[in-house]
C-alpha positions as CSV (number, residue, x, y, z in Angstrom):
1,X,132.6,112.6,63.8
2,X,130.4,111.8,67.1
3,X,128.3,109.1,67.1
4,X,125.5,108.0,70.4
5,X,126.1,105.0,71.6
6,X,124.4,103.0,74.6
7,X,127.3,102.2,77.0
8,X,125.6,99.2,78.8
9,X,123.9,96.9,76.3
10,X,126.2,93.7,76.1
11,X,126.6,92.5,72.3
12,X,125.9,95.5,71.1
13,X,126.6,98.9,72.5
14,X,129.2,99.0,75.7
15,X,131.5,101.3,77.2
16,X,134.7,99.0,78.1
17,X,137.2,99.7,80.9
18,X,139.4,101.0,78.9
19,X,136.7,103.5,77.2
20,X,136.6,101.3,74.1
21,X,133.4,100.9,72.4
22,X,132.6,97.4,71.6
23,X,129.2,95.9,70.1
24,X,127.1,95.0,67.3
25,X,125.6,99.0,66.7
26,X,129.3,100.2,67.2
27,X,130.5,97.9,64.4
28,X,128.0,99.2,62.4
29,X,128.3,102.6,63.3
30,X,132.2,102.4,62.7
31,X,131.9,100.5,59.3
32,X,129.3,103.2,57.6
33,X,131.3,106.3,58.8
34,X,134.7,104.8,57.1
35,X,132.7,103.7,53.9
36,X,131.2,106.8,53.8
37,X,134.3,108.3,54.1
38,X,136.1,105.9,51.9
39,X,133.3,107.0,49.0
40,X,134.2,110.8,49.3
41,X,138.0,109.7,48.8
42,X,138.8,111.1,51.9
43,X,140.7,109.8,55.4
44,X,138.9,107.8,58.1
45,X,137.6,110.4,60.5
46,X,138.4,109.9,64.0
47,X,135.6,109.0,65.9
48,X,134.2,110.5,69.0
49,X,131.5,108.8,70.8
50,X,128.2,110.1,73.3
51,X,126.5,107.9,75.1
52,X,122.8,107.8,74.1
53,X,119.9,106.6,76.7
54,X,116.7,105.9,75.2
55,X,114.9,108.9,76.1
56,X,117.7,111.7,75.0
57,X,118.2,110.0,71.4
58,X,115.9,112.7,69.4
59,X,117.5,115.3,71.4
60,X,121.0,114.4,70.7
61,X,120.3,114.5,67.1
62,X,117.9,117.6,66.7
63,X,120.5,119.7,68.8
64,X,123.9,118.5,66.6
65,X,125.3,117.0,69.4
66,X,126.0,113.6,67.3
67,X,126.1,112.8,63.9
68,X,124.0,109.9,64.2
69,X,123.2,107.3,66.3
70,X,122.8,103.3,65.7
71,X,121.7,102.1,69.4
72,X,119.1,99.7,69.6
73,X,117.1,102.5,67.9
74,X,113.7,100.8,66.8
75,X,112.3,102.7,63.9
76,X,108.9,103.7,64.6
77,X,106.2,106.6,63.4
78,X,106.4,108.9,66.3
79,X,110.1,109.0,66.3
80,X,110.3,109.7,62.2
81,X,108.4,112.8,63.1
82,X,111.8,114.2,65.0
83,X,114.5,112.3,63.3
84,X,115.2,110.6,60.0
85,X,116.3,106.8,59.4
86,X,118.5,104.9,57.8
87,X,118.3,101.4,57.5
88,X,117.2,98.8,59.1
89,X,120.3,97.3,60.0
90,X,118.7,94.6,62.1
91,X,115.6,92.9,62.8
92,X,114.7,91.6,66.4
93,X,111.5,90.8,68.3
94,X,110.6,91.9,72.0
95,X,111.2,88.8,74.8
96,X,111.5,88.7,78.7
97,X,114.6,88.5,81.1
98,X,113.6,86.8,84.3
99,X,115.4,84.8,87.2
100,X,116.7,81.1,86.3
101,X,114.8,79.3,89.2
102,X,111.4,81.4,88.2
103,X,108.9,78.6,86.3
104,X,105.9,81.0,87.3
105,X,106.5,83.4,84.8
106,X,106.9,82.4,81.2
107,X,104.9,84.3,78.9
108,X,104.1,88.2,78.7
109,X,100.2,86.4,80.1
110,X,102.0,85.5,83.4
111,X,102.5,89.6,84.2
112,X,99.3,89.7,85.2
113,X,99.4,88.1,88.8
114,X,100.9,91.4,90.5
115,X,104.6,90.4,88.7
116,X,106.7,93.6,88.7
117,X,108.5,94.6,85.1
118,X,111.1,96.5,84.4
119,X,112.1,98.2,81.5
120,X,113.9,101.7,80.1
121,X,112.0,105.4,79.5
122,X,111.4,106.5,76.4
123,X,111.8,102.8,74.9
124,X,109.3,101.3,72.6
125,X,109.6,98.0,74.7
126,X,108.1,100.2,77.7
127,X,105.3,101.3,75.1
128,X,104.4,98.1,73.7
129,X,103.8,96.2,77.3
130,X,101.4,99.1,78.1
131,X,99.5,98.0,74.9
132,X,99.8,94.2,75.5
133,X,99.3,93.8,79.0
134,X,97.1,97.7,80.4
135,X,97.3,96.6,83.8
136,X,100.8,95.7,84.2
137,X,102.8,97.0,87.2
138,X,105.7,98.4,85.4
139,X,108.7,100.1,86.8
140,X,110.7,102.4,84.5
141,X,114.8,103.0,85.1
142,X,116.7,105.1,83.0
143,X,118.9,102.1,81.9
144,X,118.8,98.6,81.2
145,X,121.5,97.1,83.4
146,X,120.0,98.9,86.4
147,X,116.1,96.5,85.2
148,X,118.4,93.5,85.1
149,X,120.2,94.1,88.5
150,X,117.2,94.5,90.1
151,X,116.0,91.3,88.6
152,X,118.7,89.0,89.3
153,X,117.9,90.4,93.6
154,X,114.4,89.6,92.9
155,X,113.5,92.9,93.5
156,X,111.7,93.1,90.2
157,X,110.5,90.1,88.2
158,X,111.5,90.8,84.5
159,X,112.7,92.9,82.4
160,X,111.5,93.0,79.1
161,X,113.3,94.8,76.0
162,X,114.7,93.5,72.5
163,X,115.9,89.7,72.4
164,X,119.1,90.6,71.6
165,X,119.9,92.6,74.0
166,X,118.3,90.4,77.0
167,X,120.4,87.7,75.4
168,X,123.7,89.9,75.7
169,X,122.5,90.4,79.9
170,X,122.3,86.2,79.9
171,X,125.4,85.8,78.8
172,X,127.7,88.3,81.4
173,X,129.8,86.5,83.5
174,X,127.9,88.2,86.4
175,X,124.3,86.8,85.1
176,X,125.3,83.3,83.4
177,X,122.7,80.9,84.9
178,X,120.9,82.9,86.7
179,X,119.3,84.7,84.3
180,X,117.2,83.3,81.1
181,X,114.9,84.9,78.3
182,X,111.5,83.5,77.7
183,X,108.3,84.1,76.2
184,X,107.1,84.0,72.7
185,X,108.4,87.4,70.6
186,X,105.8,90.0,71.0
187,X,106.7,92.7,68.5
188,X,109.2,93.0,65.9
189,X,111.7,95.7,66.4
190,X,113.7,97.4,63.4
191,X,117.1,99.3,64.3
192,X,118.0,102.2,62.3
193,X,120.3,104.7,62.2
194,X,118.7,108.0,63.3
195,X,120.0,111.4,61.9
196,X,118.8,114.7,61.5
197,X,115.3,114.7,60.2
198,X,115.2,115.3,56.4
199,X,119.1,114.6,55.8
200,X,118.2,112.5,52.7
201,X,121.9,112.5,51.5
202,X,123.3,111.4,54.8
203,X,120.3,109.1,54.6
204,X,121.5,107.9,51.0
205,X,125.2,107.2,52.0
206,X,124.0,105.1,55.0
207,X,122.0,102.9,53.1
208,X,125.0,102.6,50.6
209,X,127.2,101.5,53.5
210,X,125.2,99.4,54.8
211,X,124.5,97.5,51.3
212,X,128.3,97.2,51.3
213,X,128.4,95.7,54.5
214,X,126.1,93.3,54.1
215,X,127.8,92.2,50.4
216,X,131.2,92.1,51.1
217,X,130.4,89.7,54.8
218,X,131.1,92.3,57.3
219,X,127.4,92.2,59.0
220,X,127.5,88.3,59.2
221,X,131.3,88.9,60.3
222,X,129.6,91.3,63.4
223,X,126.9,89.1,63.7
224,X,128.7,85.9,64.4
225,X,131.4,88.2,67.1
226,X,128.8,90.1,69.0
227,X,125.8,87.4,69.4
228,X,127.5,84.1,68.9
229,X,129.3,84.1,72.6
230,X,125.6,84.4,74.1
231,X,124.3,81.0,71.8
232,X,121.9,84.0,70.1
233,X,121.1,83.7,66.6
234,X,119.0,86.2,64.7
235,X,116.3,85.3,62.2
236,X,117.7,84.7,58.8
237,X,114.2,85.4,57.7
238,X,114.1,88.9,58.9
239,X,117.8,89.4,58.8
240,X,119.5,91.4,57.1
241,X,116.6,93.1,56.5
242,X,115.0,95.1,52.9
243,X,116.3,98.6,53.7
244,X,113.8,101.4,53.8
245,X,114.1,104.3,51.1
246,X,115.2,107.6,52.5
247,X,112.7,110.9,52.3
């Protein structure tokens, strides 16, 4: 099988030296292909993977080149009109990354005084600032590490995407205390895994795996490995969340 991936999000979707796939989507991703597999009563397949920016994710899927993809892939209306979901898998809520020694800027509010954001095409966390903030000066790269780069050498001022994934940038050797997340969550973000669009039985065996994973302790298992190093801890309100029914 081939699976999308993002190769740069720290906790939960990076490409390792060694090519290795590590994260909190790529244990998920790994766990519901081998209990899929393990429901058919066949082998373990072996897994390819393909990496998947934000803004190629629909056209990955439509053209066949992955299977599916679990990648910080926020379910949302306009999406579900290209691509099917299953899941959620995860709920998190939209924050900002900004620079340590930066006590001017501590709410999405504080954007407003010429600050520069950053954050990553074809994401819903570059949609919803539009929405919250119109007159915001934001700046758009095609990945996330490139936002919080640029923030760390002041060139920008914050980057702004899911919590747990600003938390994963915090917490790199190359970022620890320098960098910090802030400001009250501004959205709530659900991460599915998108296939092709109307593929209710792929849909159906996802959300079988992903009950299993959740009842036998293998999501608090990925939980605790991928977000505990970085002092994150999701909300046990919202997490794991009520899965959605497939159609």
């Amino acid at each position: 099988v081939v699976l999308g991936e993002k190769y740069d999000q720290p906790g939960l979707g990076v490409r390792e030296p060694d090519k290795e796939i590590t994260g909190f989507d790529a244990d998920v991703s790994r766990y519901v292909v081998n209990s899929i597999a393990r429901s058919l009563g066949v082998d373990e397949p072996e897994i390819s993977w393909k990496e998947a920016p934000s803004a190629q994710r629909e056209n990955l899927i439509a053209n066949g080149e992955v299977d599916f993809i679990a990648a910080t892939y926020s379910i949302n209306d306009s999406r579900a009109e290209r691509v099917s979901f299953g899941g959620p898998y995860l709920t998190t809520y939209q924050a900002l990354l900004v620079r340590k020694d930066d006590t001017g800027l501590e709410t999405l509010e504080d954007l407003n005084a010429g600050r520069k954001l950053c954050s990553v095409t074809g994401s819903t966390s570059a949609d919803n600032v539009k929405k919250e903030v119109p007159g915001v000066n934001l700046q758009e790269f095609d990945t996330y590490s490139k936002c919080a780069e640029a923030v760390s050498k002041g060139q920008l001022d914050a980057l702004t995407t899911d919590d747990t994934i600003l938390a994963g940038y915090a917490a790199q050797d190359q970022y620890k205390g320098k960098l910090k997340v802030v400001g009250a969550p501004f959205s709530e973000e659900r991460y599915g895994v998108g296939l092709k669009k109307g593929d209710t039985e792929l849909c159906e065996q996802v959300n079988e795996a992903l009950t299993k994973m959740v009842d036998d302790g293998e999501w608090d298992k990925a939980v605790e490995k991928n977000f505990g190093p970085a002092g994150f801890e999701v909300d046990s309100e919202t997490n794991p969340p009520k899965l959605d029914a497939c159609s």
